[in-house]
VMD Tcl script that draws the C-alpha trace (Angstrom):
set ca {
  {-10.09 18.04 -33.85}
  {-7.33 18.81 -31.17}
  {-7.99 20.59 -27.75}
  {-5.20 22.41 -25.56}
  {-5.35 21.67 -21.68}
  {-4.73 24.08 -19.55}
  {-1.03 24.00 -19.72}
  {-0.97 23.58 -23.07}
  {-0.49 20.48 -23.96}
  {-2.33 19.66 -27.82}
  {-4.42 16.55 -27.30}
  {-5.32 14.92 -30.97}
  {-6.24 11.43 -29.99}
  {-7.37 9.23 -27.41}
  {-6.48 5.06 -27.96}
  {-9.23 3.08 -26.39}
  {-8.12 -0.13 -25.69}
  {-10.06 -3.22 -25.10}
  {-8.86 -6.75 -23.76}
  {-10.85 -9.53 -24.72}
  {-11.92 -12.64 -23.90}
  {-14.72 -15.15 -23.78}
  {-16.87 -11.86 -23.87}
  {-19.61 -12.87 -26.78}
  {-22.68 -12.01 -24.43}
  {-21.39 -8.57 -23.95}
  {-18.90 -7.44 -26.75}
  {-21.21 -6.02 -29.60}
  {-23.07 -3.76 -26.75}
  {-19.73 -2.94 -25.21}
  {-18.53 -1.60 -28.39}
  {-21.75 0.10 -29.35}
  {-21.16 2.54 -25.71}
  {-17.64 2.93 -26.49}
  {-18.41 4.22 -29.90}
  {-20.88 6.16 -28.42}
  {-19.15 7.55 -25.67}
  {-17.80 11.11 -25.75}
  {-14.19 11.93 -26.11}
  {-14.29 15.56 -25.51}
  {-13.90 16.74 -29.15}
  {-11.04 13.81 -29.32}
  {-10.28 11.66 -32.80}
  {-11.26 8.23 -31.01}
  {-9.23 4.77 -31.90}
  {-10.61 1.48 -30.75}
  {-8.30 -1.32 -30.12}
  {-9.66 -4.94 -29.88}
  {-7.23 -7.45 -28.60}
  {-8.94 -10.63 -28.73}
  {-6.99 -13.18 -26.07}
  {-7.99 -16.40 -27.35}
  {-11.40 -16.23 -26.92}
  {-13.12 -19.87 -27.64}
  {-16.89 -18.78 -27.33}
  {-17.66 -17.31 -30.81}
  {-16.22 -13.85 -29.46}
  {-12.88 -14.08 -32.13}
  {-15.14 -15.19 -35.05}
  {-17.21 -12.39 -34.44}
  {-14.45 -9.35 -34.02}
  {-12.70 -10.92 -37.08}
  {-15.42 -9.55 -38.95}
  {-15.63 -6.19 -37.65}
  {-15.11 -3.39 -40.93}
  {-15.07 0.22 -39.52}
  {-12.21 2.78 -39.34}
  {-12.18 3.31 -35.82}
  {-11.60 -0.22 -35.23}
  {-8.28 -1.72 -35.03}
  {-8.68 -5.69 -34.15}
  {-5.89 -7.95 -32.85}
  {-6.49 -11.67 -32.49}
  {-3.83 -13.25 -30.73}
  {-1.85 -16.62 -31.20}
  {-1.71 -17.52 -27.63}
  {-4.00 -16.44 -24.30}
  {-1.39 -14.20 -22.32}
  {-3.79 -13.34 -19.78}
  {-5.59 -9.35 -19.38}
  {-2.18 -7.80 -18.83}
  {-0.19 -9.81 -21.67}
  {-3.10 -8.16 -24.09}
  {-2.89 -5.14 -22.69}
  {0.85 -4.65 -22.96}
  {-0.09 -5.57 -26.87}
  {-2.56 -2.82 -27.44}
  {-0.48 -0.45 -25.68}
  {2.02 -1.18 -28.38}
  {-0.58 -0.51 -31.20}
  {-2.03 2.58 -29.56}
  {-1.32 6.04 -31.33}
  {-3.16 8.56 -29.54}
  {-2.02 10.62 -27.08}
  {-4.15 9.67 -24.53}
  {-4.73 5.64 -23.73}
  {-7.49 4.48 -21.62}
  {-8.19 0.95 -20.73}
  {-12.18 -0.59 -21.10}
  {-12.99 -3.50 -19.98}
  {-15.39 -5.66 -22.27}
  {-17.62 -7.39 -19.25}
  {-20.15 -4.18 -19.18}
  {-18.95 -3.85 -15.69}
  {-17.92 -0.50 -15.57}
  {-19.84 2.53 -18.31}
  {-18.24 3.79 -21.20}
  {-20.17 7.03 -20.46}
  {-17.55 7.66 -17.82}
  {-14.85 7.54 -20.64}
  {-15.41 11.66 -20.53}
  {-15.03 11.85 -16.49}
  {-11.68 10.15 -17.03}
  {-10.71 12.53 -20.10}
  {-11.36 15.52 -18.16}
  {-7.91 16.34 -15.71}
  {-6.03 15.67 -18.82}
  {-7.85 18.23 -20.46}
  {-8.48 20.60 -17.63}
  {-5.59 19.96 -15.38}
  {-2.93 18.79 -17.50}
  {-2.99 15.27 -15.49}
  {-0.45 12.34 -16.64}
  {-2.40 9.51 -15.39}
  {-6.00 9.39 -14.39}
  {-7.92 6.42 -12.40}
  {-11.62 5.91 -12.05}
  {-12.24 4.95 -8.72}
  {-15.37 2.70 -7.57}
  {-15.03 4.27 -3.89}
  {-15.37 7.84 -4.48}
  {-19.23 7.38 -4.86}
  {-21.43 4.79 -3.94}
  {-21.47 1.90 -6.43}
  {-24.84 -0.92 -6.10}
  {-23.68 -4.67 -5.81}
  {-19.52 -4.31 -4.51}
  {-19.47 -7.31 -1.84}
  {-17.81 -6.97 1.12}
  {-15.25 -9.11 1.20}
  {-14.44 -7.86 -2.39}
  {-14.30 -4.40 -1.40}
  {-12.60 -5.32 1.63}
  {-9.46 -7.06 -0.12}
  {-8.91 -4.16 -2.65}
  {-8.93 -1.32 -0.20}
  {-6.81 -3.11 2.18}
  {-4.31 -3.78 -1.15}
  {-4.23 -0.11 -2.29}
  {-4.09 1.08 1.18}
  {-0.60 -1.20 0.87}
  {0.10 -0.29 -2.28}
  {0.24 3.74 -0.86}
  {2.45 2.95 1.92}
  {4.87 1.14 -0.53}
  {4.83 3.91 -3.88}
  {3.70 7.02 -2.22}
  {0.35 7.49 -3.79}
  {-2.87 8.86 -2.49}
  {-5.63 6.35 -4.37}
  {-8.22 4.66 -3.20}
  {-8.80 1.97 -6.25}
  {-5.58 0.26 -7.47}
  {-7.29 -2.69 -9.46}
  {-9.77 -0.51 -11.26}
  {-10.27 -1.09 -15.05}
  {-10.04 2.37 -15.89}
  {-6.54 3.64 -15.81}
  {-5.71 6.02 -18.49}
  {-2.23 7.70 -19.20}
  {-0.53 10.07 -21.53}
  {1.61 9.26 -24.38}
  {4.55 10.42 -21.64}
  {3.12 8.30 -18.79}
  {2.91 5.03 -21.52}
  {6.37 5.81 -22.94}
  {7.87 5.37 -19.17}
  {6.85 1.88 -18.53}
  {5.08 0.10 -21.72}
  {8.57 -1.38 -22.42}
  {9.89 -2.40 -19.24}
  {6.01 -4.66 -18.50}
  {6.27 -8.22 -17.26}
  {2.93 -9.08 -15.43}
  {0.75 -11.08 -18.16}
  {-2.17 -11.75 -15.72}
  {-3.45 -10.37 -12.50}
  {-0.03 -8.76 -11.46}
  {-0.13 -6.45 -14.43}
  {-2.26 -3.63 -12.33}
  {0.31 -3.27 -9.03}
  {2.93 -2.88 -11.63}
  {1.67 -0.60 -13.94}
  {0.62 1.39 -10.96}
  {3.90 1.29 -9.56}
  {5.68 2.00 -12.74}
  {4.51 5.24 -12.99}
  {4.85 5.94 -9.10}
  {8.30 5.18 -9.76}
  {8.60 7.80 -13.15}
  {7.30 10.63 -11.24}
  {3.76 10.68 -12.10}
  {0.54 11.17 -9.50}
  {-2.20 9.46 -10.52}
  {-5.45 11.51 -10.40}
  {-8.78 9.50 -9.69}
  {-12.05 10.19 -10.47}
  {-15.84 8.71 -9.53}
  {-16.73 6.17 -11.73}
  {-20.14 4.00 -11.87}
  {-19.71 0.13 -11.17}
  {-22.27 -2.50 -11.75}
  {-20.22 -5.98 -10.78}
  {-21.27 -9.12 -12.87}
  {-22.07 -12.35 -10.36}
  {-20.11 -15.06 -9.93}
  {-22.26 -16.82 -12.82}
  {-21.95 -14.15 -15.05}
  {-18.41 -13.52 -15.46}
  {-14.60 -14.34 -14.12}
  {-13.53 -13.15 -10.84}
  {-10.39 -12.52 -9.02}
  {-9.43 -15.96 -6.82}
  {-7.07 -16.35 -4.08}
  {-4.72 -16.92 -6.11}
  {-4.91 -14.24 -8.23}
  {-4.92 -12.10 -4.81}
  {-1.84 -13.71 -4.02}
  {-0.69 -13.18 -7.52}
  {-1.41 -9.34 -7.17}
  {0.78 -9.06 -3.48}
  {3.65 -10.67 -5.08}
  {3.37 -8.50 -7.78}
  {3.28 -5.36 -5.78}
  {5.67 -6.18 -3.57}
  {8.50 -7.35 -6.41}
  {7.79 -4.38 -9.25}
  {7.62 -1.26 -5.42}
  {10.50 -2.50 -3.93}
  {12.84 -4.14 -6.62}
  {11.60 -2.24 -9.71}
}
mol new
graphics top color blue
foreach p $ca { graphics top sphere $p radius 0.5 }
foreach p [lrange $ca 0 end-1] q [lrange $ca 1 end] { graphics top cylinder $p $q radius 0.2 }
display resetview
């Protein structure tokens, strides 16, 4: 099924894709929400890219059999970007939104993000954890990434108030203006995707999403180095391209 946004632009397909790793407690209920999830009338692919997972999550997605599912199990860990920039590469829809496999943020929201694409004609959408009130953000968590994108406006002339959200989608233009030129592999890869398409032209939209943040026990976390990581990043891919 295809639907026309309002400027009429023929959506077809929306690419899902899904980086991977270490996620066993998690995946098979992650993937059970995304295939739930509405797409607005949208054909729905599902890309798994498995990034070296060593906890039983690659055995299991190697035996995943449905047609929505297209599963990538790579040779090397490349980090959350370097798996990204490899699903990108396999996505054929015409709309490509990033999920995150942790359960932190709900595939139900997949639709909120759909919608400006399909109402507005948007390029690129974010869901932001700051437009509503989301139960268990930390301080000093919160504190970090709106300080960042606060920086991150100043230095590519956006109006956002989440840069290091999971959920960033983007149209097949918005992909086609930076999926080749990507370099960050780890924590740098969302400042430079975000200033890639600041620097093609394209406002990015944001909309509420929900946020349930896994502890420290649970699940990986950005360190100070990986904060560091992210500065450098936005500093080198805003200013130097």
């Amino acid at each position: 099924m295809s639907s026309e946004t309002s400027n009429g632009v023929k959506y077809q397909k929306v690419s899902i894709v899904i980086p991977v790793y270490n996620e066993r407690a998690t995946i098979e209920q992650v993937l059970a929400q995304v295939r739930a999830a509405s797409t607005l009338g949208l054909e729905k692919e599902i890309i798994l890219v498995d990034d070296c997972s060593t906890d039983g999550t690659r055995e299991f997605l190697a035996t995943l059999i449905d047609e929505n599912f297209k599963v990538f199990l790579q040779d090397k860990n490349t980090g959350k970007g370097g798996a990204l920039h490899y699903g990108f590469e396999q996505a054929s829809g015409d709309i490509v939104i990033i999920q995150d496999a942790d359960l932190e943020y709900d595939p139900a929201d997949i639709q909120k993000i759909l919608e400006p694409f399909m109402k507005n004609g948007a390029e690129v959408v974010y869901g932001s954890r700051y437009l509503q009130p989301s139960v268990g953000l930390k301080f000093w968590h919160s504190f970090f990434n709106k300080l960042f994108t606060q920086v991150s406006n100043l230095l590519i002339g956006q109006k956002i108030t989440d840069i290091m959200t999971c959920y960033k989608a983007f149209s097949r233009k918005a992909i086609g203006s930076f999926v080749q030129k990507l370099q960050s592999q780890r924590f740098g890869f969302e400042p430079e995707v975000t200033a890639r398409v600041s620097q093609a032209g394209f406002r990015i939209v944001e909309v509420p999403v929900s946020y349930r943040p896994r502890s420290h026990t649970e699940g990986k976390h950005m360190n100070l180095k990986g904060q560091l990581e992210s500065l450098a990043a936005l500093i080198k891919y805003s200013l130097f391209g």
